[in-house]
C-alpha positions as CSV (number, residue, x, y, z in Angstrom):
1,X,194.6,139.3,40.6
2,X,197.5,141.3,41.1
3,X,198.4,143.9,43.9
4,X,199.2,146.8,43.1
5,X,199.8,150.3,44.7
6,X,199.8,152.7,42.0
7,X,200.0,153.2,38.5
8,X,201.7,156.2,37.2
9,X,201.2,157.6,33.9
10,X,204.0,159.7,31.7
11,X,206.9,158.6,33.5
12,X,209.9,159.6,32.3
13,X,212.4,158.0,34.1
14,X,211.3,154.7,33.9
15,X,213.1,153.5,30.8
16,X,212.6,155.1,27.2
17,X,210.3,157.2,25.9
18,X,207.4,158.0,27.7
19,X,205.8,155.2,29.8
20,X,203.1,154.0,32.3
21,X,205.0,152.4,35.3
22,X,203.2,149.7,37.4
23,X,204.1,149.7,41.0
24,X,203.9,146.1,42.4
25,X,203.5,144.9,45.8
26,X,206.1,142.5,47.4
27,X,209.8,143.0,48.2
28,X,212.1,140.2,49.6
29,X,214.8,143.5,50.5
30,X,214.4,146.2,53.2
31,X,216.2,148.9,52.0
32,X,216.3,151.6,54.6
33,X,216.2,154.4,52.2
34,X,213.4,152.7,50.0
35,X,211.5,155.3,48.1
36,X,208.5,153.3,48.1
37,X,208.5,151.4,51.6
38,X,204.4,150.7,51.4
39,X,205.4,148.4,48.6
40,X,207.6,145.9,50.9
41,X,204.4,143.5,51.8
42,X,202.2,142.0,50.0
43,X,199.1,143.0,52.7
44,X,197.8,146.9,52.2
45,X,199.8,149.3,54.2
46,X,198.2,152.1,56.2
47,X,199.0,155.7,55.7
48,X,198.0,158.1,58.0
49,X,198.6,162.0,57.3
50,X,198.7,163.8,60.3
51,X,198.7,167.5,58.5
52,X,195.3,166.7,57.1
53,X,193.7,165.1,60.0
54,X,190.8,167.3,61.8
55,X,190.5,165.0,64.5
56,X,187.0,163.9,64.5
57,X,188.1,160.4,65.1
58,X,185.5,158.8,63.1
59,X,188.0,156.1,62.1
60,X,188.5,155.2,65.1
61,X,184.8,154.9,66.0
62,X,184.7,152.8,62.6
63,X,187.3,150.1,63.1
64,X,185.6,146.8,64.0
65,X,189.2,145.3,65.7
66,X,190.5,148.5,67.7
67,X,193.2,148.8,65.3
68,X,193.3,152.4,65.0
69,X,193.2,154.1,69.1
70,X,194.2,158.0,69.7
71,X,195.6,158.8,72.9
72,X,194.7,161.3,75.2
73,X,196.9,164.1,73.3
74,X,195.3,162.9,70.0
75,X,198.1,160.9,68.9
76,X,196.8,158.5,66.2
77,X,198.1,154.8,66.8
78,X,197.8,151.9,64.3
79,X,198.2,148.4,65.0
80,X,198.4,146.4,62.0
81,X,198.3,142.9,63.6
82,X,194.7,144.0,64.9
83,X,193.7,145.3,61.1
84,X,191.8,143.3,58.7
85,X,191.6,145.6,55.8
86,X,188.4,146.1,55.6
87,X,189.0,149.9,54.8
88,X,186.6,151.3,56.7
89,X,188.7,154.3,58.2
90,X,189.6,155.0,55.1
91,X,185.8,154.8,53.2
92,X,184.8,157.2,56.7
93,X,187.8,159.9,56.4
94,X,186.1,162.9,54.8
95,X,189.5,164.1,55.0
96,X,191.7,161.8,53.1
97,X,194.0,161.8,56.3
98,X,193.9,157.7,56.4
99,X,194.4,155.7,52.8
100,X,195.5,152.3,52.3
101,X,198.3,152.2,49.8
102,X,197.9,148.4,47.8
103,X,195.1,147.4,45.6
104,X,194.2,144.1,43.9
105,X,193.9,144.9,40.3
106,X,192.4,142.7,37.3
107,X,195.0,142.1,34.1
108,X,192.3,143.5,32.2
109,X,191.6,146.8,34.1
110,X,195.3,147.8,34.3
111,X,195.5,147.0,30.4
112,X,193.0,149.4,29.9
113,X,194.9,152.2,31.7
114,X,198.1,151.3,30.4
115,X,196.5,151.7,27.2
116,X,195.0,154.9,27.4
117,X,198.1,156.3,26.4
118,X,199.1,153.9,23.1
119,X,199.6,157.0,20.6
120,X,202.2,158.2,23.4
121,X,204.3,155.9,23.4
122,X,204.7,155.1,19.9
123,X,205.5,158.7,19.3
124,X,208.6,159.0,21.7
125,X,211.5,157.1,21.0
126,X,210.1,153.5,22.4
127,X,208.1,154.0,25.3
128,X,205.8,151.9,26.7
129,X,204.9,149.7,30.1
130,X,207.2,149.4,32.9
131,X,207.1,147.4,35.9
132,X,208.3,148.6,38.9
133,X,207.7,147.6,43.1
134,X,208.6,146.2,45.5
135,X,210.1,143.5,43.3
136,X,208.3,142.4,40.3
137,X,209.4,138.6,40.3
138,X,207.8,138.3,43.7
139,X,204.0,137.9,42.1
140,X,205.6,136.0,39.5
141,X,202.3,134.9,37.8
142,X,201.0,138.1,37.9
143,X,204.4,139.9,35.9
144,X,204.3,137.4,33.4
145,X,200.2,138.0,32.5
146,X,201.1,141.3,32.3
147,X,204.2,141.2,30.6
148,X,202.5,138.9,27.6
149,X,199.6,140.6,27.8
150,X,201.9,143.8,26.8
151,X,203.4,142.3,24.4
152,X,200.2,141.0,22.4
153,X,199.5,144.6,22.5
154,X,202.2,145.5,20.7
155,X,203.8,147.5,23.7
156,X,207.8,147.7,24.6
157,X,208.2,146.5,27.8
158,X,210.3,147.2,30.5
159,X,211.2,145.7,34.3
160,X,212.9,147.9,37.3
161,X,214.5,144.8,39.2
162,X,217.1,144.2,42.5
163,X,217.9,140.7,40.9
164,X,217.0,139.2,44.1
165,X,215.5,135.8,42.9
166,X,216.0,132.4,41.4
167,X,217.5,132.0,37.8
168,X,214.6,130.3,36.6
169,X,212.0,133.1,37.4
170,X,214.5,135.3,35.2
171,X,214.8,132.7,32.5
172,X,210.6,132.9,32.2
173,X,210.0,136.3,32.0
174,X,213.1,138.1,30.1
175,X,211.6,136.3,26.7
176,X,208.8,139.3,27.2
177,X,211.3,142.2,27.9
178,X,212.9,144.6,26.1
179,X,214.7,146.8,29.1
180,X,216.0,145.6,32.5
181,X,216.2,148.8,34.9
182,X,218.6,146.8,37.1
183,X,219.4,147.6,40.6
184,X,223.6,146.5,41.9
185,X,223.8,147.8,45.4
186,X,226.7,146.9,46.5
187,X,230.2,144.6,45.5
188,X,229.9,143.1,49.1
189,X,227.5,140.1,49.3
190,X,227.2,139.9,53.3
191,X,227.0,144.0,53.6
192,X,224.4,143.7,50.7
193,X,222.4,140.8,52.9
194,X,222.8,142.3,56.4
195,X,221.6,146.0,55.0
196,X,219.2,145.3,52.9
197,X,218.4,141.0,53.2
198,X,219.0,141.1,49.0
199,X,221.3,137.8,47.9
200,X,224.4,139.1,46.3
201,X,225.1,135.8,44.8
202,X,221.6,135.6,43.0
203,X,222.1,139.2,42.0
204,X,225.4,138.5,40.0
205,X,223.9,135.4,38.8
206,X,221.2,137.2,37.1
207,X,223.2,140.2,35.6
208,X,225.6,138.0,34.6
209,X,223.2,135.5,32.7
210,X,221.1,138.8,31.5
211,X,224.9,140.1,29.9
212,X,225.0,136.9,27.5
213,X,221.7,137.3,26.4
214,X,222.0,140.9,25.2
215,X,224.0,143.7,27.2
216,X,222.4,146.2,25.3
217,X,219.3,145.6,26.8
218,X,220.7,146.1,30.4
219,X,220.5,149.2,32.4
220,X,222.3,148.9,35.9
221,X,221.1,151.4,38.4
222,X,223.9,152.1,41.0
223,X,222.2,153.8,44.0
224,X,225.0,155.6,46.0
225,X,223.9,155.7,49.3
226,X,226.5,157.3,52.3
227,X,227.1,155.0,55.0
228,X,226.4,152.1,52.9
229,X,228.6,152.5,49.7
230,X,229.2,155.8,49.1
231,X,233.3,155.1,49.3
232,X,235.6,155.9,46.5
233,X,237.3,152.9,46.0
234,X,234.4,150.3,46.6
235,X,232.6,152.4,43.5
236,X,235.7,152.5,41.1
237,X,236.0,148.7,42.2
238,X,232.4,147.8,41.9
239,X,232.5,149.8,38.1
240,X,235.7,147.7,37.0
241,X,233.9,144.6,38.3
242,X,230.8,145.5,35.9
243,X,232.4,146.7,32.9
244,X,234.1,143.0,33.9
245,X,230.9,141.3,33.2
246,X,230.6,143.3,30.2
247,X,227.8,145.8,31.5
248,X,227.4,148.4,28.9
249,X,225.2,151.1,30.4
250,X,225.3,152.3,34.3
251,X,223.7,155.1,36.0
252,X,224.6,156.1,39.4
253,X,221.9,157.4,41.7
254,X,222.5,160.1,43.9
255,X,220.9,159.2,47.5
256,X,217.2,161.1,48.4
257,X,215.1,161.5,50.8
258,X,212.3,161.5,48.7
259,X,210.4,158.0,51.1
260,X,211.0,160.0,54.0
261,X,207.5,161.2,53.9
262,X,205.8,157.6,53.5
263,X,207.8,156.5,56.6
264,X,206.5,158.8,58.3
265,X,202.7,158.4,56.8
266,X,203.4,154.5,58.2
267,X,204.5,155.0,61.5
268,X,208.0,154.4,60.8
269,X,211.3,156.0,62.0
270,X,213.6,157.0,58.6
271,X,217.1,156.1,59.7
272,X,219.1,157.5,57.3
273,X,220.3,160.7,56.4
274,X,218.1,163.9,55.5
275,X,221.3,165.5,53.5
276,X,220.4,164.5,49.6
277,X,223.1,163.6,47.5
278,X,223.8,165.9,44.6
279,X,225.1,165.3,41.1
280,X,228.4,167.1,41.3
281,X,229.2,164.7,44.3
282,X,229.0,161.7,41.7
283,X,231.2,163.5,39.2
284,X,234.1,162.0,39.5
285,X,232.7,158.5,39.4
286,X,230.6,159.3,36.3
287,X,234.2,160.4,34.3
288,X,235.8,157.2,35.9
289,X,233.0,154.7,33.8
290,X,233.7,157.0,30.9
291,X,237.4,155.7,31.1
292,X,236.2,152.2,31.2
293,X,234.5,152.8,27.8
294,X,231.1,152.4,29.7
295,X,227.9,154.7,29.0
296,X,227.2,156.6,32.2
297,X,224.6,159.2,33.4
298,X,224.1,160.7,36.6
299,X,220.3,160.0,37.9
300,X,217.9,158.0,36.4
């Protein structure tokens, strides 16, 4: 089985062509501005939607363990050390105010939705699966089925990755993929591990072995976050250091708000930010990889 929170169909963005990406459950990072924070842990996450909730409080009444309680001003409160997934607040919400986001899902059933769009891919410029999260190489028996599976099929693959892992998981799976989406967050190995718990170390070690093997197959994804690395120097620095390992391709990410909503849906204060980035502010650091002979594009 592998968990799974959602599979999206003609993405875009997720590599080329036009693709299905698989979201996978699991993260070993904590990334404060994660897009997709119900994809962190491996256990379902609760979403609660306040704007469509009628107040009925038939989950509540539901709930074997007392994990869901509403106050006396109808505040809805979750407690997810009480909750045993059993989903019945979310089978009971006529609503659709309560879902659990984080799904075991058969190889074989997720084949058959990737494949729905086949004729797709093959007639757009190399699309095909990708695999997104969370982190991919945490359910590392479940990325490889998939990933051979894929390619028995015919399919070009691709993997949206922080690098975050052991050598050897990377050594067994890149065999079975044609495009690395890969994450570089920041130069700094401690701020990388105190901000978001990633291992800087491992992450170079990856990117550097994925470089030998075939640059051209090698996307790094520079998220430029303020307060974190959005400093002029530490990106010109942490280009030269790529086009160093002989990175080929980088796009830098201007910073969103765009998980805002999902921390909120969990019960979760967003720290960050609410100003989004725009593309103009990334300009000049776009032109500066140009100068270094590198192929650069602002956004995904």
């Amino acid at each position: 089985m592998i968990k799974v929170t959602n599979i999206e169909r003609f993405a875009t963005h997720d590599g080329p062509g036009i693709r299905t990406t698989v979201f996978f459950k699991g993260c070993p990072l904590f990334c404060p501005w994660c897009a997709n924070p119900e994809t962190q842990s491996l256990t379902p996450e609760l979403l609660y939607t306040k704007a469509r909730c009628v107040g009925c409080r038939t989950c509540e009444k539901v709930c074997p363990t007392k994990a869901i309680t509403f106050d006396e001003d109808r505040n809805f409160h979750y407690d997810s050390k009480r909750c045993i997934h059993c989903r019945a607040c979310e089978k009971s919400c006529l609503v659709d105010a309560v879902e659990f986001q984080g799904n075991d899902r058969e190889l074989d059933d997720i084949m058959k939705e990737v494949m729905k769009d086949k004729d797709y891919y093959d007639n757009s410029n190399g699309g095909g699966i990708t695999i997104s999260g969370g982190e991919p190489f945490v359910q590392m028996e479940g990325l490889l089925s998939i990933l051979m599976e894929s390619k028995a099929r015919g399919l070009n693959t691709a993997v949206e990755t922080t690098g975050s892992y052991p050598l050897k998981r990377l050594q067994l799976a890149e065999p079975y993929i044609d495009h690395f989406l890969y994450d570089f967050k920041h130069l700094n190995d401690e701020v990388l591990k105190r901000v978001t718990g990633g291992n800087g170390a491992l992450v170079k070690e990856n990117l550097g072995y994925l470089i030998k093997k075939n640059a051209d197959k090698v996307n790094v994804r520079m998220p430029v976050i303020p307060g974190f690395n959005y400093e002029p120097e530490l990106l010109r620095e942490t280009l030269r250091y790529l086009k160093h390992m002989g990175v080929k391709n980088v796009n830098l990410l201007p910073y969103h708000t765009l998980g805002k909503v999902k921390y909120e849906k969990m019960g979760l204060d967003y720290q960050m930010s609410q100003k989004m980035m725009q593309e103009e502010d990334l300009e000049e650091f776009h032109q500066y990889a140009l100068e270094l002979h590198m192929e650069s594009r602002i956004g995904a």
